[in-house]
KOLTORMAR-540394 format. One record per residue (C-alpha): x, y, z; residue in three letters. Coordinates in steps of 0.1 Angstrom, whole numbers. Each point is the difference from the previous one (the first is absolute). Layout:
<pts>
X, Y, Z, ALA
...
</pts>
This chain:
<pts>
506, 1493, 895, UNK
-30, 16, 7, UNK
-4, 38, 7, UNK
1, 15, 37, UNK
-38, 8, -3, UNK
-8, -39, -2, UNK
20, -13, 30, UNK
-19, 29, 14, UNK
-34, -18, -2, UNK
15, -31, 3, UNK
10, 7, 34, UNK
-29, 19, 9, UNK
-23, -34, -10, UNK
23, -19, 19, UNK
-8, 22, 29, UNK
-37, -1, -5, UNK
0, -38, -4, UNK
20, -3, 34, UNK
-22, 24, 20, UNK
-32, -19, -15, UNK
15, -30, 13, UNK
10, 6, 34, UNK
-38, 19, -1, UNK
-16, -33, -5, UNK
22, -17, 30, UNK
-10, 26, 19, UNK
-38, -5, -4, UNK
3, -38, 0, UNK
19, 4, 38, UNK
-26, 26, 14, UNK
-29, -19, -11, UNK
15, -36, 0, UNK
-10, -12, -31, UNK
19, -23, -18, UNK
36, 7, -14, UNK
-1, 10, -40, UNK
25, -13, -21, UNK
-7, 30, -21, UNK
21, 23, 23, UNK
30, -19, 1, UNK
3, -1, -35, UNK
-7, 38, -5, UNK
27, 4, 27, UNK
23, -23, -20, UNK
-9, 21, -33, UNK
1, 37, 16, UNK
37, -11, 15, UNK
16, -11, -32, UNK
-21, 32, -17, UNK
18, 27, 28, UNK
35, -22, -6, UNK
-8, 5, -37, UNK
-10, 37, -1, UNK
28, 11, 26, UNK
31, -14, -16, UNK
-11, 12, -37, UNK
-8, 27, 11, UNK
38, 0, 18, UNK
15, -4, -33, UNK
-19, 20, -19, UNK
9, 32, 24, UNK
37, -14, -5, UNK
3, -10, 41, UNK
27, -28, 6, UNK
18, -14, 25, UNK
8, 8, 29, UNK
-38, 15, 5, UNK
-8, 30, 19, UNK
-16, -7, 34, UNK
-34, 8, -14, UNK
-1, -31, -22, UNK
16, -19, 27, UNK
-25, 4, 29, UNK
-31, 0, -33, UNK
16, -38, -4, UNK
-3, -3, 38, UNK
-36, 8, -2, UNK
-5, -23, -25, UNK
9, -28, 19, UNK
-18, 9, 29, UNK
-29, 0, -25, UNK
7, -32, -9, UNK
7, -18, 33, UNK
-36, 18, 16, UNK
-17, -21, -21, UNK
9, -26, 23, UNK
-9, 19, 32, UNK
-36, 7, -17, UNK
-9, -35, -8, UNK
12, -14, 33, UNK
-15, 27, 22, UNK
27, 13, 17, UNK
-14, 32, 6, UNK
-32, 15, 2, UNK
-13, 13, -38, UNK
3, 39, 11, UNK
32, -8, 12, UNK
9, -13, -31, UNK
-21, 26, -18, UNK
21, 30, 18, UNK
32, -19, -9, UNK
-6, -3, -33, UNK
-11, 37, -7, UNK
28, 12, 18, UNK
27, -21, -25, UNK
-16, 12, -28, UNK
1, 36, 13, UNK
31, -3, 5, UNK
9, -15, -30, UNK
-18, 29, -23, UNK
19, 24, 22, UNK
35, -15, -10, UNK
-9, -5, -39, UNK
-12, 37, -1, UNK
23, 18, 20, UNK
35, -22, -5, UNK
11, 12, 34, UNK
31, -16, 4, UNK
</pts>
């Protein structure tokens, strides 16, 4: 098992690699170019990185079932991660839409892994 320090940047590359990703969606939709493969596979890769990072670190801070409510809604925004993939490559909404969506999770998100409100 790797130490907490790891899953750390693990996570935190996973993170990187999905914001790059839905980055490139975003341009490719304002300026209607043609979709790039390369973003859904960083998406791919950046998901299975967060999942990765996030439940070693879990077990490395000793956190087990049933989770706090933190972790629970943090899961919750991963899949809404996962599932706007689908609303960015099909145009659902408008890119700053999307954009303001987005940036909103991951505030959210940060706020929950920093704080542990609940």
């Amino acid at each position: 098992m790797l130490n907490l320090f790891v899953y750390k940047w693990i996570h935190l590359a996973g993170v990187f690699l999905v914001f790059l990703a839905f980055g490139g969606l975003l341009v490719e939709q304002k300026f209607k170019l043609a979709k790039q493969r390369w973003a859904s596979i960083s998406h791919g890769v950046g998901m299975f990185l967060l999942l990765l990072g996030g439940f070693g670190m879990l077990a490395r801070l000793g956190i087990h079932w049933p989770w706090p409510g933190w972790i629970v809604l943090k899961l919750g925004i991963w899949i809404v991660f996962g599932f706007w993939l689908v609303v960015t490559r099909r145009n659902w909404l408008p890119p700053a839409v999307s954009y303001t969506v987005l940036f909103g999770l991951a505030l959210a998100a940060t706020y929950f892994a920093l704080w542990k409100p609940f």
